[in-house]
N, C-alpha and C positions, 0 to 999 in steps of 0.2 A: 504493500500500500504506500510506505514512502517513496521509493523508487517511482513508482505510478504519480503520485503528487511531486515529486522532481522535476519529472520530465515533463508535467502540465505547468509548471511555474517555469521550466524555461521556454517552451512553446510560448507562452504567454508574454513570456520580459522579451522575448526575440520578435514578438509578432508587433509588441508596442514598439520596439527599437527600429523595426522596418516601416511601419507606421509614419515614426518619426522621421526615418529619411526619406520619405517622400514630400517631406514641407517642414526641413531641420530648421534650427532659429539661433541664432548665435552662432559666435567664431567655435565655439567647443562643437558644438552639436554638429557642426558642417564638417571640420574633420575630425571629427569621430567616424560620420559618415563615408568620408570619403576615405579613410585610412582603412574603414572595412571593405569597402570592394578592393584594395588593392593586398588586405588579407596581412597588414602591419597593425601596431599598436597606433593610437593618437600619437605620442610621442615620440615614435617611429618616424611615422608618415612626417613628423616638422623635421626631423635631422634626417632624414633619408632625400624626402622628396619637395618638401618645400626650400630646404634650405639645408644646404650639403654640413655636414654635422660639425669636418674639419674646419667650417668657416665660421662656427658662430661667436664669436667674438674673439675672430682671429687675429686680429691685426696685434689682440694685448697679450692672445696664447705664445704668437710666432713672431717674435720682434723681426722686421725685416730693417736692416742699418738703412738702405736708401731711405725709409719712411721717417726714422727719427733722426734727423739732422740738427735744427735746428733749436738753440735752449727752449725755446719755448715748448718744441716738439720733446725734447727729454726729461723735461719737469713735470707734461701732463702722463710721460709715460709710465713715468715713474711713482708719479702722487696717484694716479688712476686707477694703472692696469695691477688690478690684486685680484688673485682668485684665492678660491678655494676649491678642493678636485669633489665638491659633493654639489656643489651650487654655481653655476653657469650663467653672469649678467644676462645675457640674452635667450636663454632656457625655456623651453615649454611650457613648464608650469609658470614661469614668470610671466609668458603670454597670457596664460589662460586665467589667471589670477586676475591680472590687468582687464583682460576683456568683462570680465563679470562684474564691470560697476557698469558693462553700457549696454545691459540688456537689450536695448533696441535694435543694434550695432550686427547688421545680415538678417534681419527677422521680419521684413518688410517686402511685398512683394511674390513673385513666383519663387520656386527652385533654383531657376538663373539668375533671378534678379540678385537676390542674397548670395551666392558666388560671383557675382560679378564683383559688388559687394567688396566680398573679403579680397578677391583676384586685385581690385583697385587698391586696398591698404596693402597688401602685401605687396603688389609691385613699388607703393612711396617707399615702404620701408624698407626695401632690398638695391631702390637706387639710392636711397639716401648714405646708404651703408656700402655699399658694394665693392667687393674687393676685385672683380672685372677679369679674374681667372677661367671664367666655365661660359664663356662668352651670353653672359645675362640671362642666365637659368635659375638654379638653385644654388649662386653663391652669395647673396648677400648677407646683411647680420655681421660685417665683416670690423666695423668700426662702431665705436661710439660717442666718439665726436670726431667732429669737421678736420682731422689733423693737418690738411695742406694749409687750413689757413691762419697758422701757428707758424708763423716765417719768423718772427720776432726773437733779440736777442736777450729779451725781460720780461717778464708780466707787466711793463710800466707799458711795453710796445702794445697800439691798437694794433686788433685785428681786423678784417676787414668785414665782420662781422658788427663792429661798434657800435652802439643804435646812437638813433637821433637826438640831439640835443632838446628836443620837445616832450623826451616822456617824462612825464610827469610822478614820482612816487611820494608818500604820507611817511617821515620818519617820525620816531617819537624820540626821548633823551636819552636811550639805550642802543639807539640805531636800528631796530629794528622797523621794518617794513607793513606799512596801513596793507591791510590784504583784501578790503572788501572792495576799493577804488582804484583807478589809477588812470591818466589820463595823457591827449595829446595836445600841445598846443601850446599855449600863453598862459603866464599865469593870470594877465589882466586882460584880455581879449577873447577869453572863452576858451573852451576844449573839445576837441571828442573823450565822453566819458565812459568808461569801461567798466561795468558795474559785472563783479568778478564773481560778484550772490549766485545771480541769475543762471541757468543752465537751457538750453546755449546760454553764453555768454551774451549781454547788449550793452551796444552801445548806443551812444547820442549824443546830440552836440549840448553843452552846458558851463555850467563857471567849473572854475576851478576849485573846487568844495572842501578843500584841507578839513578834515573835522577836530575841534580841539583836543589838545594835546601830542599833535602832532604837528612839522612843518614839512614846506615842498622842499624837497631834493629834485634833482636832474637826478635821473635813473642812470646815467653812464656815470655818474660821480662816486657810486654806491661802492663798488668791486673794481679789481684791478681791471685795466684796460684790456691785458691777456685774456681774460677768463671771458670773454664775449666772444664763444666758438661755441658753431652748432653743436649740440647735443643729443646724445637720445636717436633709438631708432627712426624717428621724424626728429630731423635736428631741428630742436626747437632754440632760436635764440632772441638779445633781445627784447624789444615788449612782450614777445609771446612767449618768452620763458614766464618772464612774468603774470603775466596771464594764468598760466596754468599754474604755478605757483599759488597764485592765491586763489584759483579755485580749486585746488589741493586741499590748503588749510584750510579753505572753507567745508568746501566738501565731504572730503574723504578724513581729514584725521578731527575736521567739525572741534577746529579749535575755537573757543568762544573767547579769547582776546582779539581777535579780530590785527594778529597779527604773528610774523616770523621773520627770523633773524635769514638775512638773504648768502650769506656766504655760506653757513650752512645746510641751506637750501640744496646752492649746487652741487656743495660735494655729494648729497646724497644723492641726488639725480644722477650722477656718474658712479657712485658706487652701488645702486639700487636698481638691478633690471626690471622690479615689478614695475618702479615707480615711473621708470624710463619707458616702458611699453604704454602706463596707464598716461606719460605724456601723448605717445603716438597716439592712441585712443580718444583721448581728449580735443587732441589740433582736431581728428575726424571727423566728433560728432558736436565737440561745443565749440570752437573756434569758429567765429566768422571775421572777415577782414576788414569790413566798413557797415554803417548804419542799414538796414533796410535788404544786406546779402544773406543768402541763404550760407548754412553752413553746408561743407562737403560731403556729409549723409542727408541730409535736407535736396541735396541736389543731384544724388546719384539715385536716390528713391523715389524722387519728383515723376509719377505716373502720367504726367499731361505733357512731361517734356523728355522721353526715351535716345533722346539723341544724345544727352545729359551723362550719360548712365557709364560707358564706358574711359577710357585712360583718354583719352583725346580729351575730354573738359576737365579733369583732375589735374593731369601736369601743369596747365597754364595758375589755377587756383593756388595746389601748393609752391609751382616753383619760380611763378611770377611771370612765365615765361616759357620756352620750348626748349631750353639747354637739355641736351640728354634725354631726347624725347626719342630718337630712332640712329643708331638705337642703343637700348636703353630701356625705357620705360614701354616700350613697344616690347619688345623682345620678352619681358618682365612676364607682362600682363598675359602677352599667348601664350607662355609657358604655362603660367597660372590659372587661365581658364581651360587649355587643353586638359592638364591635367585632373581638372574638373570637370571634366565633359562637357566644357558651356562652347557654346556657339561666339566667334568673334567675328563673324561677319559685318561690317558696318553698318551703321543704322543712320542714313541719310533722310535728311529735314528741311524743308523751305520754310522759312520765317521770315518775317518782319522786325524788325528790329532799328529802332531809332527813326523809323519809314523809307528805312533801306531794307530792300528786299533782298536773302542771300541764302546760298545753301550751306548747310552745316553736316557732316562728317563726323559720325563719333569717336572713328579713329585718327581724327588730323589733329593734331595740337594747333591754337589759332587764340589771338586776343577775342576773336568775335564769338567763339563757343564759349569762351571764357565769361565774357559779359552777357550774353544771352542767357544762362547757367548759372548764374549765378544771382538775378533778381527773381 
């Protein structure tokens, strides 16, 4: 009789489990899925097939000399790159950890559409990282920060990375960092305000609202000039570190001072893979770039506008631009939907647009998919 209720409880957990992979929801659930047809573990299927295992955070496993030249380049390698042989910065479980604060994050949509989905984050993440050996497959995860643009002979040197002299941050007399605001612009001619509460994130145009007990700082004044290099599987730097920073402490460790000390900040963000993927995560589903823009899962899920959906309107959002678009982020993305059995065929659209008439390409990188795509 137990043997008989055995094998109906596993008929049962397996008939749910196929179930599921007919309309999975989440980055877990989808490879979950997908790591069973190909007859691997989850964790398998990320260091085997998504992203070759020798590479995931290679660049700190296998020092190459050509890469560390520069002081700046041998300070961060050596203040950074620490492991431990049971815990892996860029790791599985540190993904899947990460993913589980964005419930929403591939759960939207058909079967494809939610693989396209992940297919989209995993290709930011494997070019933003890419070690460029397996000609743009399954090697990225390779770095975790920006190291070429570590030329400098101090941390007094900028990098080119540096933000602008308009962001605005709230210190208090401890130096510590106002975490619920932060802003762009003048202190006496108004701002865009970044209200860091909110998820997405919003902004809008306003004063400059320092709340008491705190004053304005220029945000480049904060940290050495060196330490303003992308970060993080989405290298985040910049205002948008900051950003995510204080929707961190707001959010996820819901600290009710309503504030954090910012050098501490980054070192944990470079010693912290969960924290550095829940960046990537984060830039995804709550970053938006200006007033009234959708975020990048807001616009890859957007059902009325499919043209939307693939790498061709991503790249211009995350990287401003088409650098490393083909190839590259082409090369990424087919990997990633083939391997998922999704269809990359292009999905071509006439629109209107500012009342110019034009066609849009989901696989062309372009400023006009970009703005089209993003309102």
């Amino acid at each position: 009789m137990k043997k008989f209720l055995f094998v109906l409880i596993n008929l049962f957990l397996s008939g749910a489990f196929a179930e599921d992979c007919d309309l999975p929801c989440g980055a877990e659930q989808l490879i979950q899925c997908a790591a069973k047809k190909s007859d691997l573990s989850p964790e398998d299927f990320f260091n085997k097939k998504l992203f070759y295992h020798a590479n995931i955070d290679g660049f700190c496993k296998n020092r190459n000399q050509s890469q560390v030249r520069t002081p700046q380049q041998k300070f961060f390698y050596e203040k950074f790159c620490q492991h431990s042989n049971d815990s892996s910065y860029l790791s599985y479980t540190n993904f899947i950890k990460a993913a589980s604060y964005f419930p929403t994050f591939a759960c939207e949509g058909s079967s494809d559409d939610r693989y396209k989905e992940l297919s989209g984050f995993l290709t930011t993440i494997a070019q933003e990282t890419s070690s460029k050996l397996y000609n743009y497959t399954n090697d990225g995860l390779y770095f975790r920060y920006e190291n070429s643009a570590l030329r400098g002979y101090n941390l007094s040197n900028k990098t080119s990375y540096y933000p602008d002299n308009r962001y605005i941050v709230g210190i208090n007399n401890n130096g510590d960092v106002y975490s619920q605001k932060m802003w762009f612009g003048k202190l006496k001619s108004g701002a865009q305000v970044y209200d860091l509460t909110a998820t997405p994130e919003r902004i809008y145009w306003g004063e400059v609202d320092i709340p008491p007990g705190f004053k304005p700082m220029v945000l480049n004044k904060l940290v050495m000039p060196g330490y303003w290099v992308g970060m993080g599987p989405i290298q985040l730097t910049g205002g948008v570190l900051i950003e995510f920073l204080g929707w961190y402490n707001n959010a996820v460790l819901n600290n009710k001072t309503g504030t954090y000390n910012l050098d501490e900040f980054i070192a944990k963000y470079m010693y912290d893979g969960q924290m550095a993927f829940t960046g990537a995560f984060w830039y995804w589903m709550n970053r938006v770039s200006a007033a009234k823009y959708k975020t990048l899962h807001q616009m890859v899920t957007d059902p009325a506008k499919p043209v939307c959906h693939d790498i061709g309107a991503v790249t211009p959002v995350v990287n401003g631009g088409c650098n490393g678009y083909n190839p590259g982020r082409v090369n990424y993305y087919k990997y990633f939907c083939n391997l998922f059995d999704v269809d990359v065929n292009p999905i071509k659209a006439k629109v209107s647009y500012n009342k110019t008439s034009l066609t849009l390409n989901s696989m062309e990188c372009s400023k006009s998919i970009r703005l089209y795509c993003q309102k």
